[in-house]
C-alpha positions as CSV (number, residue, x, y, z in Angstrom):
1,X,-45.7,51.8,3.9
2,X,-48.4,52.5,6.6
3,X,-51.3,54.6,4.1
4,X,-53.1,56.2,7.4
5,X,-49.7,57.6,8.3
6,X,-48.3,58.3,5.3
7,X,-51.7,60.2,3.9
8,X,-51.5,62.5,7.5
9,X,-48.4,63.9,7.3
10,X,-48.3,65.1,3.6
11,X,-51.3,66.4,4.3
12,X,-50.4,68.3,7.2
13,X,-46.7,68.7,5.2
14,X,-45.6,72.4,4.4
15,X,-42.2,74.3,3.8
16,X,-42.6,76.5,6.4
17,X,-43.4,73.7,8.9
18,X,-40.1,72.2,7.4
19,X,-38.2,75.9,8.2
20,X,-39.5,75.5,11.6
21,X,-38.1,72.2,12.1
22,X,-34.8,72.9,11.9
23,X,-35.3,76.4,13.9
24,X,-36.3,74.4,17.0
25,X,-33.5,71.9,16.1
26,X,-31.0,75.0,16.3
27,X,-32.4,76.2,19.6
28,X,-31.9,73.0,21.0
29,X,-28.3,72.4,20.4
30,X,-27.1,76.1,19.6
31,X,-26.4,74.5,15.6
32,X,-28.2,74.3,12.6
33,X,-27.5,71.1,11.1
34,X,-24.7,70.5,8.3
35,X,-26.2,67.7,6.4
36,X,-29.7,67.7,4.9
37,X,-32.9,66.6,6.8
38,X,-35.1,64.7,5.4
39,X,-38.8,66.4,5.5
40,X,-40.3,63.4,6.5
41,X,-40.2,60.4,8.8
42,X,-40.4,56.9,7.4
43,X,-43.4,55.3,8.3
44,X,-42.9,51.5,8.9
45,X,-44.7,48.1,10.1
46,X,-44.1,46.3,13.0
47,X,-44.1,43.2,11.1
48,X,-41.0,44.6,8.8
49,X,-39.3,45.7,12.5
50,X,-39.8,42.2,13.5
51,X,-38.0,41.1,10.1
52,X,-35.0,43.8,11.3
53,X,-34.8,42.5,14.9
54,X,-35.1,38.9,13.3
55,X,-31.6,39.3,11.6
56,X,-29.9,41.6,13.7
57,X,-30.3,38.7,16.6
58,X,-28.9,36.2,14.5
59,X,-25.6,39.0,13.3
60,X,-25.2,39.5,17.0
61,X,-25.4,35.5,18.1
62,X,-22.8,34.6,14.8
63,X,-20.4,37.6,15.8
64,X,-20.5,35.8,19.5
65,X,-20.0,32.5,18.0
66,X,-16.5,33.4,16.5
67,X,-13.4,31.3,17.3
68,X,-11.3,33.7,19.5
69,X,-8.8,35.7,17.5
70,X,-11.3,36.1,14.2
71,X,-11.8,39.9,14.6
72,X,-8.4,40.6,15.3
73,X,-7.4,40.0,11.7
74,X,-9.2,42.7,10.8
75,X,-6.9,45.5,12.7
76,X,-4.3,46.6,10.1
77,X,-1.1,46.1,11.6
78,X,-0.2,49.9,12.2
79,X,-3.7,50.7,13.6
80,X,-3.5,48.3,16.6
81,X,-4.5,50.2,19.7
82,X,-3.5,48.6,23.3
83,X,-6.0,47.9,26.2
84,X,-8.8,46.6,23.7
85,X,-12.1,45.5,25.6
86,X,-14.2,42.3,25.2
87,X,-17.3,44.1,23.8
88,X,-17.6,47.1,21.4
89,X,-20.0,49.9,23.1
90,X,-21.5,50.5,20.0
91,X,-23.2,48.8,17.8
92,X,-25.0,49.9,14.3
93,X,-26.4,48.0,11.7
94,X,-27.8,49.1,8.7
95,X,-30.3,47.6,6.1
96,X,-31.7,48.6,3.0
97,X,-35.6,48.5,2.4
98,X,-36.3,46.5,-0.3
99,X,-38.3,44.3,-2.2
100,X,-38.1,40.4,-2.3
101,X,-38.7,37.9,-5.3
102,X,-42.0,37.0,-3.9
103,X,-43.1,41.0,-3.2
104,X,-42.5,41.1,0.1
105,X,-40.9,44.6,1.8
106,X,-37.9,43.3,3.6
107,X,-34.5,44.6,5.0
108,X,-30.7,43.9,3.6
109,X,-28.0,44.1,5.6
110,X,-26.0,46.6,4.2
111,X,-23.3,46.7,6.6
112,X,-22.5,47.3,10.1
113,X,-20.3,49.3,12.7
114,X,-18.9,49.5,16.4
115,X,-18.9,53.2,15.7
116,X,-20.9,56.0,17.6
117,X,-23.5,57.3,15.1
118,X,-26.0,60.3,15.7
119,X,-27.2,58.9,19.1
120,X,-27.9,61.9,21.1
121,X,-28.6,63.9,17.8
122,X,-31.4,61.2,16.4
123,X,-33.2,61.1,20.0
124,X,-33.8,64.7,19.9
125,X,-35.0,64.3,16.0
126,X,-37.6,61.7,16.6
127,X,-39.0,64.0,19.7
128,X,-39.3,67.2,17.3
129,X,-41.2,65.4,14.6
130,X,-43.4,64.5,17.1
131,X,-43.7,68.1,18.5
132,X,-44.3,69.3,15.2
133,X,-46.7,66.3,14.0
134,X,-49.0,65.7,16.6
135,X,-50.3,62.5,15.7
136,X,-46.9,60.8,15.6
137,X,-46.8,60.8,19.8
138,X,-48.9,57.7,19.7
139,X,-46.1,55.8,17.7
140,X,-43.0,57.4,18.9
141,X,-40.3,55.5,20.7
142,X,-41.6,54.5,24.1
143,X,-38.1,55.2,26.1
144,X,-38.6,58.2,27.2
145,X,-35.7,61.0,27.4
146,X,-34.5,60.2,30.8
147,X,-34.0,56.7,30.6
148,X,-32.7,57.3,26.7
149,X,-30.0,60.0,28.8
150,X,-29.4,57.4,31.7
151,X,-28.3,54.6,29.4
152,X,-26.1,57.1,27.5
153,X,-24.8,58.7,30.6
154,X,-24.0,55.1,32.4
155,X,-22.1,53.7,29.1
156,X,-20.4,57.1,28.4
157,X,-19.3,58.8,31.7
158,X,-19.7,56.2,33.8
159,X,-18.9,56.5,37.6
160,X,-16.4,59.5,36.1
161,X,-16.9,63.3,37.1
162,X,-18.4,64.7,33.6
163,X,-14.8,67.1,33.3
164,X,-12.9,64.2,33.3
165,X,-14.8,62.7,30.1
166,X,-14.4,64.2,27.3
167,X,-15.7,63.8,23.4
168,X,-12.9,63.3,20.9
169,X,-13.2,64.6,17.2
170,X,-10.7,65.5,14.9
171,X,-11.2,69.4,14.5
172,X,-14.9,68.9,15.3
173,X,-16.0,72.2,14.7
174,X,-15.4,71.4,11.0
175,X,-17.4,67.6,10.9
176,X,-21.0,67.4,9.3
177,X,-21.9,65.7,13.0
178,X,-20.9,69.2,14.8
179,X,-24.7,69.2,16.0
180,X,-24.5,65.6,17.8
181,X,-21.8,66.8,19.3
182,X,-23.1,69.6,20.9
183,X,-26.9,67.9,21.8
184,X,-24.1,65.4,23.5
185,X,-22.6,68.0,25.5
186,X,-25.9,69.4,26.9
187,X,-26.9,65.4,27.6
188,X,-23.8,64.8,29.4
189,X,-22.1,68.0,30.4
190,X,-19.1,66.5,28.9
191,X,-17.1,68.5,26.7
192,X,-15.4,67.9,23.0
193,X,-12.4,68.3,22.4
194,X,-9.8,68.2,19.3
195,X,-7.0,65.5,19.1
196,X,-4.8,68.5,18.1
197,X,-5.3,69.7,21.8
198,X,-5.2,66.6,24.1
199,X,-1.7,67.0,26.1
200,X,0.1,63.6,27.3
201,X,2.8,63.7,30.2
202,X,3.6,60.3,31.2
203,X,0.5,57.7,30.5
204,X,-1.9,60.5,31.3
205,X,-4.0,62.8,28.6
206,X,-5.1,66.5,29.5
207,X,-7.2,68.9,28.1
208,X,-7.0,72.5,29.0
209,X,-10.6,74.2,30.1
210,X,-10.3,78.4,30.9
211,X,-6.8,78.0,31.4
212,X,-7.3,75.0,33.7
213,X,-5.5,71.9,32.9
214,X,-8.0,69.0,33.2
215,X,-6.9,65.1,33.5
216,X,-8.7,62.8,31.1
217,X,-10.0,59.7,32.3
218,X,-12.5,58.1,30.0
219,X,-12.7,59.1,26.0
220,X,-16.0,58.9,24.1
221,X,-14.0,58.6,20.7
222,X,-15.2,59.7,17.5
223,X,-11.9,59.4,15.5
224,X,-11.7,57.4,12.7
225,X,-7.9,56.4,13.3
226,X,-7.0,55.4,9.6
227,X,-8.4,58.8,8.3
228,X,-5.5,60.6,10.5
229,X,-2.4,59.7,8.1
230,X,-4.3,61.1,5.2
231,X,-4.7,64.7,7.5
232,X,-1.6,67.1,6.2
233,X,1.0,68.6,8.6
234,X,-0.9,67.3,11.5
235,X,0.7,68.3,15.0
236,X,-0.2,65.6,17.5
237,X,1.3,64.7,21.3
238,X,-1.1,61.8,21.8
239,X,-0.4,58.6,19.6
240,X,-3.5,56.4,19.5
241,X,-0.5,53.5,19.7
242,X,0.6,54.3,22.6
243,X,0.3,53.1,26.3
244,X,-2.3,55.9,27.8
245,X,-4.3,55.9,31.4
246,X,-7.6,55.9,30.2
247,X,-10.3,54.5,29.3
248,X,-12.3,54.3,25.4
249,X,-15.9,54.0,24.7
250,X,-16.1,52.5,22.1
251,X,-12.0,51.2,21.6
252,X,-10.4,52.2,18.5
253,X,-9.6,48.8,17.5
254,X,-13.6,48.1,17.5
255,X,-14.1,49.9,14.0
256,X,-12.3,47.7,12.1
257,X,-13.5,44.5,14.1
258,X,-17.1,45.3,13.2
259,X,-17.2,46.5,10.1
260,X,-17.0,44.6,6.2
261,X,-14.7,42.8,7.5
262,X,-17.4,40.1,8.9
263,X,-19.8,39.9,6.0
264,X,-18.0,37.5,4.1
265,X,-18.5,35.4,7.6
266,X,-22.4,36.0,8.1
267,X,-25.8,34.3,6.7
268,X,-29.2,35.1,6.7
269,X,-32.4,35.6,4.3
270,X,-31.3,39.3,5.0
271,X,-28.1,39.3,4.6
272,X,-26.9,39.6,0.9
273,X,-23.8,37.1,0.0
274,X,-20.6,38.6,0.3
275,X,-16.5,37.5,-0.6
276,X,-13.0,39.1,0.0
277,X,-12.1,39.7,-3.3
278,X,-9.5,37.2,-3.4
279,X,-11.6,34.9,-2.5
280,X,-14.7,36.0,-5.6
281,X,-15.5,32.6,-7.2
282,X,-15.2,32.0,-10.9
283,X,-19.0,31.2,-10.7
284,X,-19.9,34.1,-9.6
285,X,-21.4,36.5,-12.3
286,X,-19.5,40.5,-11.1
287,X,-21.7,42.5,-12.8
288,X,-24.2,41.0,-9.6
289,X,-22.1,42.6,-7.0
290,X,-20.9,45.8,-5.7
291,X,-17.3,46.3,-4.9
292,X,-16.7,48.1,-1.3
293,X,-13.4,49.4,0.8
294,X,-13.5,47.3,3.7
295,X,-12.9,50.6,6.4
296,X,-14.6,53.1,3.8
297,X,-16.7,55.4,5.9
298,X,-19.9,57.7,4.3
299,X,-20.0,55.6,1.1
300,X,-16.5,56.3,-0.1
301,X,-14.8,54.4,-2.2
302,X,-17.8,52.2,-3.6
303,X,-18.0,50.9,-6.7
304,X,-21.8,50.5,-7.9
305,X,-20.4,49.0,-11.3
306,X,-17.3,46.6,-11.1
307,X,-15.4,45.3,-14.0
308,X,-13.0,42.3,-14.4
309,X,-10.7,45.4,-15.1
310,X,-11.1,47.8,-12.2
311,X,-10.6,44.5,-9.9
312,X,-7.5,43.2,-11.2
313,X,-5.9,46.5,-10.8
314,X,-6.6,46.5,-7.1
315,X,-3.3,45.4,-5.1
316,X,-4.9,45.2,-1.9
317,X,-7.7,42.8,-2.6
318,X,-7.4,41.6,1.3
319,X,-8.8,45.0,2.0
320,X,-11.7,44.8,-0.2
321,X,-15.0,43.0,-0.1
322,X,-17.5,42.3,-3.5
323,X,-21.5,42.4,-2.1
324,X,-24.2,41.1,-4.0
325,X,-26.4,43.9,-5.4
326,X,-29.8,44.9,-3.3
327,X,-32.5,46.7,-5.3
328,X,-34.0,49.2,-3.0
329,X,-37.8,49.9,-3.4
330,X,-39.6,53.5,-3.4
331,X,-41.7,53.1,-1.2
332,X,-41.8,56.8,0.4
333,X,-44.5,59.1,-1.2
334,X,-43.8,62.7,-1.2
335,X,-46.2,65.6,-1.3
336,X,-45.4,65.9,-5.6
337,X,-46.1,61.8,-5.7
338,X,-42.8,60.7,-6.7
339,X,-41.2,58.2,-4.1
340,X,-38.1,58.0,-2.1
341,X,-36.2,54.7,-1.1
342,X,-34.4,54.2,1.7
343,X,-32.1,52.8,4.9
344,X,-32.5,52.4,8.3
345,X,-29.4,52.1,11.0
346,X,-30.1,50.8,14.0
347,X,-28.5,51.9,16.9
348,X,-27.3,49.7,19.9
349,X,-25.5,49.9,23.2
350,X,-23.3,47.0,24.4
351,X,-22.8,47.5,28.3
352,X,-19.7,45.6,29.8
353,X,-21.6,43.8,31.9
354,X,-24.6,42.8,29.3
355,X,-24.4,39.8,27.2
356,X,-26.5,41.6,24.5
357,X,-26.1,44.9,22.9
358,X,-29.7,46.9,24.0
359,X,-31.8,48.7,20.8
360,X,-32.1,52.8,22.0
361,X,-32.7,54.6,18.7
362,X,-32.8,54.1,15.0
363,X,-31.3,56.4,12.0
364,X,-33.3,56.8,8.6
365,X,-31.8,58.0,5.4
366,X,-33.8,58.6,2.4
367,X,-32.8,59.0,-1.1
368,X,-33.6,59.5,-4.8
369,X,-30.2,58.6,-6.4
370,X,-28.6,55.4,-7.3
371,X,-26.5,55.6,-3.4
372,X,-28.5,56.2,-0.3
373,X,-26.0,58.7,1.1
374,X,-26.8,62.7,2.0
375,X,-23.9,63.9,-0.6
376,X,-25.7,61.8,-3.4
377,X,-29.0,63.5,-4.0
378,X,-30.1,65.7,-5.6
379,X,-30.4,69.8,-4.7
380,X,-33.5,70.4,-5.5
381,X,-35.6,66.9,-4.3
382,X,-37.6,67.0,-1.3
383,X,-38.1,63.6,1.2
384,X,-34.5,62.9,0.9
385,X,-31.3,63.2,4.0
386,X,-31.1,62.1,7.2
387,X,-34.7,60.6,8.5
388,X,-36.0,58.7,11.4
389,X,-38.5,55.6,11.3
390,X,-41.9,55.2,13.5
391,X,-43.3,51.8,13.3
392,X,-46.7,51.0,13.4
393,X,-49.3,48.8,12.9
């Protein structure tokens, strides 16, 4: 989308640059990653970042405009978590680059989150493009790394001692995200730790470290809680549902409050119409719409294609939500010529004491297939995976 951009980086573009890459990713968090890397950056203008902050301030002021009680609908009755907070910590929205009726580039919201995404991880991506590719310090990100770590390390840790805060995965040695995990440890000095292993005597959660039996006092979570039922023979002493002594950033009850659950409820010029499928008007033409799981997570569960058919076998249509269709555009040229479309995932911080949610990083994906997800492309395309965007004039 920028030409003087674009043009410099294929140009200066090789596989063994690429190899490199993710070498010096690997020294810098001990991991290579397990899901793909795109080759290239997307290069975008500050006119279209104006068009992304333009709707994500209007999302955030119609999310803070809801009567009092709204999200709570969305918690499923046997995922209800106790001590919820006022605000999310986290906040991600995502939009698909397109192309308008009157050939404009704009975004579409896709959908959005009060779930930790790659934070640490995409901060120290965006820094090694630039180490590799020169040219791209003049349009990088201008928060620099300590105040990127100082915001992190203020909404994560807190006032706490680092050993009594603690990342919480699901056997996390197994996720895809194992390498934010571990850039988040060496930002922090906090550890991660399994569900399987967090202890519980009373209202209090320990972790054991060398033998040492540590108390847990603030959780950076990372469990999806309605993904734990569908775990076999899993051995737990800590119940998200019950009474516990600590604290949760983000709360568990926050990734079903933001999430498809709202989109039905939000309007914008970027924000593509949306129903409960209950609620899916005669008028409305299905074959227009794509049918989505309201608490899917990494495209799971989406239906590109609806019929009358597949619908009316659902059950649960509360728990389902029917989007109208985006058409993504190709707008990023490879080294071969053949183009790549794309998403972008912005990623926010909502501080207790702020009313707003702050913008520290964003997350690209690119694709060639029909879904813009990592597990959909491909083996052999180039300019596809995980991505991060510059923006320039």
């Amino acid at each position: 989308m920028i030409p003087k951009y674009r043009k410099q980086f294929n140009q200066e573009f090789s596989q063994e640059k690429y190899e490199k890459f993710q070498q010096i990713l690997k020294v810098k968090s001990g991991l290579l990653p397990a899901f793909r890397l795109s080759e290239s950056p997307m290069f975008l203008t500050h006119e279209f970042k104006n068009k992304l902050i333009d709707a994500s301030e209007s999302i955030i002021d119609q999310i803070k405009a809801l009567p009092e009680g709204t999200l709570e609908k969305a918690i499923p009755e046997n995922c209800k978590v106790p001590n919820d907070t006022a605000k999310p910590h986290f906040f991600t929205i995502d939009f698909g680059i397109c192309r308008s009726e009157n050939g404009e580039i704009e975004p579409q919201l896709i959908e959005l989150q009060a779930f930790p995404s790659l934070y640490a991880f995409q901060k120290v991506f965006e820094d090694t493009f630039s180490e590799m590719y020169h040219f791209l310090e003049e349009i990088k990100s201008k928060m620099p790394q300590d105040e990127f770590q100082n915001y992190i390390r203020e909404l994560i840790v807190g006032d706490e001692n680092p050993e009594n805060v603690i990342l919480l995965e699901i056997y996390p040695e197994k996720q895809k995200t194992a390498i934010d995990f571990a850039l988040t440890e060496k930002l922090l000095g906090i550890k991660t730790v399994c569900l399987t292993k967090v202890k519980k005597e009373g209202k209090k959660l320990f972790y054991e470290n060398d033998v040492q039996k540590i108390q847990i006092n603030r959780i950076y979570n990372r469990v999806i809680f309605d993904e734990l039922d569908r775990i076999p023979d899993l051995q737990l002493e800590f119940d998200f549902r019950e009474e516990a002594d600590v604290k949760w950033i983000t709360h568990p009850n926050w990734f079903f409050k933001i999430s498809k659950f709202l989109l039905p409820m939000l309007k914008h010029q970027f924000v593509p119409k949306s129903y409960f499928l209950h609620d899916f008007p005669e008028s409305e033409n299905l074959e227009n719409f794509v049918l989505k799981p309201l608490f899917s997570f990494a495209g799971s569960g989406v239906n590109l294609n609806p019929t009358k058919e597949i619908t009316e076998a659902i059950e649960d249509k509360e728990n389902y939500i029917l989007q109208r269709k985006v058409t993504y555009e190709p707008v990023f040229e490879d080294i071969n010529g053949d183009f790549s479309k794309a998403e972008i995932r912005l990623l926010y911080i909502w501080r207790e004491q702020d009313e707003r949610p702050i913008l520290l990083e964003n997350l690209g994906r690119m694709t060639k297939a029909a879904m813009v997800n990592v597990d959909f492309n491909k083996k052999d395309a180039i300019w596809i995976g995980s991505s991060n965007a510059f923006f320039a004039d």
